[in-house]
PyMOL CGO cylinders between C-alpha atoms (Angstrom):
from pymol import cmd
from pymol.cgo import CYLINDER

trace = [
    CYLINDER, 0.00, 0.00, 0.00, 0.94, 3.88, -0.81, 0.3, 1, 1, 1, 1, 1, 1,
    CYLINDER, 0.94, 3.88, -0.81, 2.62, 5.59, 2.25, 0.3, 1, 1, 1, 1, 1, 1,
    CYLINDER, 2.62, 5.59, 2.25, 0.88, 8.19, 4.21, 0.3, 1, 1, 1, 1, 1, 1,
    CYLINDER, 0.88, 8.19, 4.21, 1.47, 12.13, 3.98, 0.3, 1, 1, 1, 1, 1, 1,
    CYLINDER, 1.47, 12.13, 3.98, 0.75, 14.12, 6.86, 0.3, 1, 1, 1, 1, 1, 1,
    CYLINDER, 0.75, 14.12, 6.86, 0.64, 17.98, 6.02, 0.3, 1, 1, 1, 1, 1, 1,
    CYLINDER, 0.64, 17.98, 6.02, 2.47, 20.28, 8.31, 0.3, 1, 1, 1, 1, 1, 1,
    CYLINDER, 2.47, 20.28, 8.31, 0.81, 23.22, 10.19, 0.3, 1, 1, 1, 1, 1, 1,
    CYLINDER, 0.81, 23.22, 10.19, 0.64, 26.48, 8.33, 0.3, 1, 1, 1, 1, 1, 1,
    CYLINDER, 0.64, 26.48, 8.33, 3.03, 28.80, 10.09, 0.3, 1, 1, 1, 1, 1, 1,
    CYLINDER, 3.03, 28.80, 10.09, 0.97, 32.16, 10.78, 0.3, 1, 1, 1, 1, 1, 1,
    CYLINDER, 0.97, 32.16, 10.78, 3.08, 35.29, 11.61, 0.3, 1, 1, 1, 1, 1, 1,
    CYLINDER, 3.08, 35.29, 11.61, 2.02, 36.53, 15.47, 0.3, 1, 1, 1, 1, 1, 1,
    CYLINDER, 2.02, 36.53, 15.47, 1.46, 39.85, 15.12, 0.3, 1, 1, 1, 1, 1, 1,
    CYLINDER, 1.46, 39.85, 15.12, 4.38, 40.44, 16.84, 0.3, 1, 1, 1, 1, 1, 1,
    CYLINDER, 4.38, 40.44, 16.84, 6.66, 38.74, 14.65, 0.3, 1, 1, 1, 1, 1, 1,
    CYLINDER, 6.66, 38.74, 14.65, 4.79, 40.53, 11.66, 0.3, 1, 1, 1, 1, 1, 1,
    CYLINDER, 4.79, 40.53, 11.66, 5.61, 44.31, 13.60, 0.3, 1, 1, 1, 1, 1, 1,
    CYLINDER, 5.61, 44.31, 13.60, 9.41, 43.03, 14.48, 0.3, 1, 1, 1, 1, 1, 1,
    CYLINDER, 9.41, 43.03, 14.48, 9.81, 41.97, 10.40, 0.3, 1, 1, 1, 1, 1, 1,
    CYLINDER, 9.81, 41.97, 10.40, 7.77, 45.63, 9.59, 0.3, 1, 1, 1, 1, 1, 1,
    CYLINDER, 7.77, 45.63, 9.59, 10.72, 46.92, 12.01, 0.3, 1, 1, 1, 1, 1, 1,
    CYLINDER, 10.72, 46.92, 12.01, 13.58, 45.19, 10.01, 0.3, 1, 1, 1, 1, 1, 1,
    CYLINDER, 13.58, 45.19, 10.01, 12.35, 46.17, 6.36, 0.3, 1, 1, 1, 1, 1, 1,
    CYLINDER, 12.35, 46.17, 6.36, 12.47, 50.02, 7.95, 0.3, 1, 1, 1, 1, 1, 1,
    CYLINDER, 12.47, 50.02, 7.95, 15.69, 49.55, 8.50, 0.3, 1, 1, 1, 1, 1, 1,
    CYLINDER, 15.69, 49.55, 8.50, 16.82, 48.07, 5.48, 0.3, 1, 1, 1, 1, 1, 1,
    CYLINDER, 16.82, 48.07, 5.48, 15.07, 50.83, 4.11, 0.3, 1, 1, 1, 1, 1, 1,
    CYLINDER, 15.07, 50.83, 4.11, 16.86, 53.27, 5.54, 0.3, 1, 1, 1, 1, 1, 1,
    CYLINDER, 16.86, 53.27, 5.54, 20.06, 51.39, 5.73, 0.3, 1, 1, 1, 1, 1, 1,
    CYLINDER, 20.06, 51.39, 5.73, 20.03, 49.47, 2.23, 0.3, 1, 1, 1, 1, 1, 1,
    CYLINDER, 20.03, 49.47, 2.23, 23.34, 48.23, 3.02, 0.3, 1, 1, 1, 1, 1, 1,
    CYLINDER, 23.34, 48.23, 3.02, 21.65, 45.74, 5.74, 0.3, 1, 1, 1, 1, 1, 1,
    CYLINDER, 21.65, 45.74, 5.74, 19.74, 42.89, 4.54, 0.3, 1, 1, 1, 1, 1, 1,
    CYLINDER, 19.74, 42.89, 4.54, 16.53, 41.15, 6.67, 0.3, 1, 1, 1, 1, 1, 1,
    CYLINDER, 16.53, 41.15, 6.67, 18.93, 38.40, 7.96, 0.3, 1, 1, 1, 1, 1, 1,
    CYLINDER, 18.93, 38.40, 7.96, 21.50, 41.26, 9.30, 0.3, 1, 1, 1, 1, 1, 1,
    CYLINDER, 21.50, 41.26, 9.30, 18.98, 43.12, 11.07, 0.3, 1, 1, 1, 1, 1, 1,
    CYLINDER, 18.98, 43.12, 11.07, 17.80, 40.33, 12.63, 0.3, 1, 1, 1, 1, 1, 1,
    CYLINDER, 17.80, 40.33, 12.63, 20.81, 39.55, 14.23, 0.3, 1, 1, 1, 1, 1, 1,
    CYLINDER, 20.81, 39.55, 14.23, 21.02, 43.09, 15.22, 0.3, 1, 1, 1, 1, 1, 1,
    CYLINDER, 21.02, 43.09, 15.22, 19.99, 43.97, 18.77, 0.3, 1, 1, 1, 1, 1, 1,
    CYLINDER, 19.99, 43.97, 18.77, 16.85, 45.34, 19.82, 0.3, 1, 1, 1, 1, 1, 1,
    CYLINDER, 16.85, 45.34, 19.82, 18.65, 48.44, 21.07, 0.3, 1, 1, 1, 1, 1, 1,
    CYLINDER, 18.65, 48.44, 21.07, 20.49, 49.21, 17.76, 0.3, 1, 1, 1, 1, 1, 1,
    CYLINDER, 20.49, 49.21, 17.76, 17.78, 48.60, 15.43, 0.3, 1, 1, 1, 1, 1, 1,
    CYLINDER, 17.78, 48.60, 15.43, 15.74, 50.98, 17.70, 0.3, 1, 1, 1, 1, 1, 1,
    CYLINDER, 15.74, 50.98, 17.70, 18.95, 53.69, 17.44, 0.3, 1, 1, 1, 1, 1, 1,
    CYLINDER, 18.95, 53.69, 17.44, 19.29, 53.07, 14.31, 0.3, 1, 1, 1, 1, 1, 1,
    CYLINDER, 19.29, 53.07, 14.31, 15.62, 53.88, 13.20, 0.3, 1, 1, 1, 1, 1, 1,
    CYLINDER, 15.62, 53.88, 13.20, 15.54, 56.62, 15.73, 0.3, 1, 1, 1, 1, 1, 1,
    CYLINDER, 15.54, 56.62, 15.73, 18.38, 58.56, 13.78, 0.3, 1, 1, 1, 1, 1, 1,
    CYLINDER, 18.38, 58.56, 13.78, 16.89, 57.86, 10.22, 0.3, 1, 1, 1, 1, 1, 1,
    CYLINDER, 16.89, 57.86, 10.22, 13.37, 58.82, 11.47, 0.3, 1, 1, 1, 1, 1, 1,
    CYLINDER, 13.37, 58.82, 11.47, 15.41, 62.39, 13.13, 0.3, 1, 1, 1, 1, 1, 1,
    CYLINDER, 15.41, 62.39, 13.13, 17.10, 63.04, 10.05, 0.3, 1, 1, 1, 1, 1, 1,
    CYLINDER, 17.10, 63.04, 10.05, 13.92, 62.48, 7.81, 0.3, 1, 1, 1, 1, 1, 1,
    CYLINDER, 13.92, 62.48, 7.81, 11.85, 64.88, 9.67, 0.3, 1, 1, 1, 1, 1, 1,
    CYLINDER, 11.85, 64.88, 9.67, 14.82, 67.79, 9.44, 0.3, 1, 1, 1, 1, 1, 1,
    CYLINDER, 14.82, 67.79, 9.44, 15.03, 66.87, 5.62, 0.3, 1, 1, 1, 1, 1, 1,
    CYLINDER, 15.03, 66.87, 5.62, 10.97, 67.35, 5.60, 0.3, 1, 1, 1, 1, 1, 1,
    CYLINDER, 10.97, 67.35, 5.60, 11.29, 70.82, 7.69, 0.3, 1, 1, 1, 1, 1, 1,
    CYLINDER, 11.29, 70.82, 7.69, 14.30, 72.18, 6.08, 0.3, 1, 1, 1, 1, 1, 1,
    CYLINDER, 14.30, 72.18, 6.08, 11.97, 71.49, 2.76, 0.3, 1, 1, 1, 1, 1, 1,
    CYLINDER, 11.97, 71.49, 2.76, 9.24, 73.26, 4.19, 0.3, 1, 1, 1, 1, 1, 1,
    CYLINDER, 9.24, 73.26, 4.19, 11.24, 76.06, 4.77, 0.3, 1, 1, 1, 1, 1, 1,
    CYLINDER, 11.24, 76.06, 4.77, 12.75, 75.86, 1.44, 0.3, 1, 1, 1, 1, 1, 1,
    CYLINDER, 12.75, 75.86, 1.44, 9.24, 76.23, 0.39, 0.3, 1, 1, 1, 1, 1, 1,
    CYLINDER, 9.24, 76.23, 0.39, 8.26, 79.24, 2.25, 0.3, 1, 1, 1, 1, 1, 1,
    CYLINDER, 8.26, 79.24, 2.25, 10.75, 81.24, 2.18, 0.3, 1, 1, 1, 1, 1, 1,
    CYLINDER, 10.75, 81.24, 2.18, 10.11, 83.33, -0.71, 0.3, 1, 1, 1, 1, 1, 1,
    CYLINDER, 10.11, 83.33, -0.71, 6.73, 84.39, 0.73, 0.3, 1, 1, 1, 1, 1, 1,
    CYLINDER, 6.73, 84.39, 0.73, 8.20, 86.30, 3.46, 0.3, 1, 1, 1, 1, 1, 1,
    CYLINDER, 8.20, 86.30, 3.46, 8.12, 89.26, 4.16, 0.3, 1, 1, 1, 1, 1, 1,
    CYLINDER, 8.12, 89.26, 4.16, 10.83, 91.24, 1.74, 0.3, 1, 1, 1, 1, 1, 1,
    CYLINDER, 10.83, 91.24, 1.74, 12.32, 87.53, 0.32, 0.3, 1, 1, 1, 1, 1, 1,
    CYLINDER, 12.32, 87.53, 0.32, 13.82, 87.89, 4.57, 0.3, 1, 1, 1, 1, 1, 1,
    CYLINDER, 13.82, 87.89, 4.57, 13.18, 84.26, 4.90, 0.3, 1, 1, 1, 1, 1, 1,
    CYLINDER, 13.18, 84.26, 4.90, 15.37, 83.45, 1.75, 0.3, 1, 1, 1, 1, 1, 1,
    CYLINDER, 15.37, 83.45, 1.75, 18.21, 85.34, 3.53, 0.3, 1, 1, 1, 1, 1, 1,
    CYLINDER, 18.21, 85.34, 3.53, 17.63, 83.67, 6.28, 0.3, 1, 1, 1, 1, 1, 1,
    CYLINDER, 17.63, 83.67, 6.28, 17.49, 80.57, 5.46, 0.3, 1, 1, 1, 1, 1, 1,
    CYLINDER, 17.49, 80.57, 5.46, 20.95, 81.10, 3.27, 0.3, 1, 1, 1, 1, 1, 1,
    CYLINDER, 20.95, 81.10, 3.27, 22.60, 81.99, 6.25, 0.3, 1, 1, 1, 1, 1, 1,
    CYLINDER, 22.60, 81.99, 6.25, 21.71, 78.91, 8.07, 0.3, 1, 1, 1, 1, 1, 1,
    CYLINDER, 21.71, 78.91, 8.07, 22.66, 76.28, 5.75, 0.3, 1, 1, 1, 1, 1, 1,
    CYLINDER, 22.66, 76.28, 5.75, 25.91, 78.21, 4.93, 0.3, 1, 1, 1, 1, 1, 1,
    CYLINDER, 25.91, 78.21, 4.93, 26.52, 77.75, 9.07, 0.3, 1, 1, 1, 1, 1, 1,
    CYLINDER, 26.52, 77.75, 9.07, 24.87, 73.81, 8.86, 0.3, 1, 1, 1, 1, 1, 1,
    CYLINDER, 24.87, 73.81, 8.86, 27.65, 73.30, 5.95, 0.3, 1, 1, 1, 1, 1, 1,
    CYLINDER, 27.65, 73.30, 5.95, 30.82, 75.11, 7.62, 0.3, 1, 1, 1, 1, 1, 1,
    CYLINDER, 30.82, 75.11, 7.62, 31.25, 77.25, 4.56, 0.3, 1, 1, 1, 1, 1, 1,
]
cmd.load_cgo(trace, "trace")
């Protein structure tokens, strides 16, 4: 007689394992350098400093934009001057 085949349980993702894996693409997002695997490996404390920064850094890029932005619609073209004067200190010029 034909042998037997007993299926193996489906694997589900916890939904903590699915928000740790959400945590590891971020950071391979930000960090393309890192793959899945290294982040894994990665302790909790560096993946969370290491998303902190990137998260820091994206909200000055989106600010810094914002200011871009608005600067010509001040009062006189000011904020333009301004805003020269600050990324001239920011680059050490």
């Amino acid at each position: 007689m034909g042998r037997v085949v007993v299926a193996q349980p489906v694997r589900s993702e916890t939904s903590s394992e699915g928000q740790k894996r959400e945590l590891y693409a971020e950071v391979c997002y930000f960090y393309p350098q890192y793959t899945l695997q290294d982040v894994a490996r990665l302790p909790a404390r560096d993946i969370t400093l290491l998303l902190k920064v990137a998260r820091k850094q994206k909200a000055i890029e989106m600010f810094n934009l914002v200011q871009i932005v608005a600067a010509p619609h001040t009062k006189k073209g000011q904020g333009v001057k301004q805003l020269s004067e600050h990324f001239k200190k920011e680059s050490n010029l």
